[in-house]
C-alpha positions as CSV (number, residue, x, y, z in Angstrom):
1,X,13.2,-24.2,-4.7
2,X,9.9,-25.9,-3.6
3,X,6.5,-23.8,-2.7
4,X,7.2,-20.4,-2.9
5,X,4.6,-17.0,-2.6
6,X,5.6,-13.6,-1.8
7,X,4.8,-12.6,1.7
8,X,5.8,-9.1,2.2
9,X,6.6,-6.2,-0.3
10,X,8.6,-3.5,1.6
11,X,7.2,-0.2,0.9
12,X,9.5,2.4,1.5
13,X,8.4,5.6,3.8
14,X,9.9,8.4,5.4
15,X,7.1,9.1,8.7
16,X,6.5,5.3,9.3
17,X,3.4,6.4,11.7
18,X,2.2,9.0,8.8
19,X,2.2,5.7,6.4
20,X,0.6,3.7,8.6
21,X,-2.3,5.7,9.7
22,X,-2.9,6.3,5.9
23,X,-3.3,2.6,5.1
24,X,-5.1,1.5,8.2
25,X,-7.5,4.6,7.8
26,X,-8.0,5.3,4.0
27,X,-7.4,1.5,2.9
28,X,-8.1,-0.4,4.9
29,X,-5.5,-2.8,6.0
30,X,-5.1,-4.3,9.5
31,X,-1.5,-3.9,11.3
32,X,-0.2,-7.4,11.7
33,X,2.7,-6.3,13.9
34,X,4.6,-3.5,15.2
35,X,7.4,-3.3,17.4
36,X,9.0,-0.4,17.8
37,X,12.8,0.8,17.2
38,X,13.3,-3.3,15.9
39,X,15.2,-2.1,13.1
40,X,17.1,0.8,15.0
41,X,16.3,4.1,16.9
42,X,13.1,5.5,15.1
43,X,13.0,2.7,13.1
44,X,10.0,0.5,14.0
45,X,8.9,-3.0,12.0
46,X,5.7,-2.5,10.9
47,X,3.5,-5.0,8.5
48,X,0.2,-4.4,7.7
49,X,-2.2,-6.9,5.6
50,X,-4.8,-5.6,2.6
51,X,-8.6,-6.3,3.7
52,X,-8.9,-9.1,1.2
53,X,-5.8,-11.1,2.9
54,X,-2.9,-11.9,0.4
55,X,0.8,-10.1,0.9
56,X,1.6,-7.7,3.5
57,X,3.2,-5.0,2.9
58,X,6.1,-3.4,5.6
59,X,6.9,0.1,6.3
60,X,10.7,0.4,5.9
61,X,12.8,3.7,6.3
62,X,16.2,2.1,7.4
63,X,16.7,0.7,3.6
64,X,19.4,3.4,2.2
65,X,18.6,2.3,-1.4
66,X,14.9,2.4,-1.2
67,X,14.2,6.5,-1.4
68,X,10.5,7.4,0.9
69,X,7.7,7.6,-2.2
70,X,9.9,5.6,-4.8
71,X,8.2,2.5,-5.2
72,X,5.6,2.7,-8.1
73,X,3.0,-0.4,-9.3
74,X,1.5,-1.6,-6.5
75,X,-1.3,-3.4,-7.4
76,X,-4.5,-3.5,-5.2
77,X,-7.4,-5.4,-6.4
78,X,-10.9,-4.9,-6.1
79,X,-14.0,-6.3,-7.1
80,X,-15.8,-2.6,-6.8
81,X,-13.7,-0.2,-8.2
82,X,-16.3,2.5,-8.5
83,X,-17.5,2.5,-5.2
84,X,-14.1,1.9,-3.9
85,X,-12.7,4.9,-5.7
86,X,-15.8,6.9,-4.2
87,X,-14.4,6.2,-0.9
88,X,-11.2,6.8,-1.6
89,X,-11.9,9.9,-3.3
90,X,-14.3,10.9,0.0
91,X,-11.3,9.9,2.5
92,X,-9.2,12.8,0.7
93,X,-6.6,9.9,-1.0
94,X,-4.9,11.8,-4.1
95,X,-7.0,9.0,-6.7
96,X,-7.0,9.7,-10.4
97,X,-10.3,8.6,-12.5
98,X,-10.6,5.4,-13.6
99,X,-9.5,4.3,-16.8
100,X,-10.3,0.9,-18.8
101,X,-7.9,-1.1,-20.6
102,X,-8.9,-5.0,-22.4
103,X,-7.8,-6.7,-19.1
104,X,-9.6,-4.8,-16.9
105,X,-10.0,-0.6,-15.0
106,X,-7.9,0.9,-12.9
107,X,-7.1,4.0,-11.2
108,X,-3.4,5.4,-10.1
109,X,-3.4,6.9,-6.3
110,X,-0.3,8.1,-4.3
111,X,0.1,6.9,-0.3
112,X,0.9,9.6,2.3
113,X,4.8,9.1,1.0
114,X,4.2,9.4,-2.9
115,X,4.8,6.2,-3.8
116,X,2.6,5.0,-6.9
117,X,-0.2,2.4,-6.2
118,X,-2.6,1.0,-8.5
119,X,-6.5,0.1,-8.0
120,X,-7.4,-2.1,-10.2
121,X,-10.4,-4.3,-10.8
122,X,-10.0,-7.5,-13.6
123,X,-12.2,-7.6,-16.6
């Protein structure tokens, strides 16, 4: 395989519109592209992109084997993760406190579906 990077991570959903509003409103992230009923009646393709660039991430619910809230470790970096997990926290996100390890602090928060994300800002 030549050059290779990972350009989407499908995050599976169960109110696509639900999911989206929380992660253009309480993250941040820009919608790159929606079109809906793509993927089948009530089932729009919808990718949205992190404020800092890097992978998008798409809103799936027509993935039988991908459960709404069942994805857990995505990683979202920051270089403020205090303030960051003030607004957070102020936006009503579910955010737990920060906690250090030697490779840097983090925080776990749930989206609008459960599924587990991390904050996480390098050492």
């Amino acid at each position: 395989m030549g050059s290779s990077q990972i350009a989407i991570v499908s995050v599976p959903v169960e109110d696509q519109q639900r999911a989206k509003l929380f992660y253009t409103e309480r993250l941040g992230f820009s919608v790159t592209n929606e079109v809906k009923d793509q993927m089948g009646p009530g089932r729009s393709w919808i990718t949205l992109r992190p404020s800092g660039g890097g992978t998008m991430v798409s809103l799936v619910n027509w993935f039988g084997t991908m459960e709404p809230g069942s994805l857990r470790g995505l990683v979202i970096i920051t270089d403020e993760i205090d303030k960051e997990h003030r607004r957070l926290k102020a936006a009503g996100v579910d955010v737990d406190n920060i906690l250090a390890a030697p490779w840097g602090r983090y925080a776990n928060l749930r989206d609008s579906e459960g599924n587990g994300l991390i904050l996480q800002q390098n050492a």
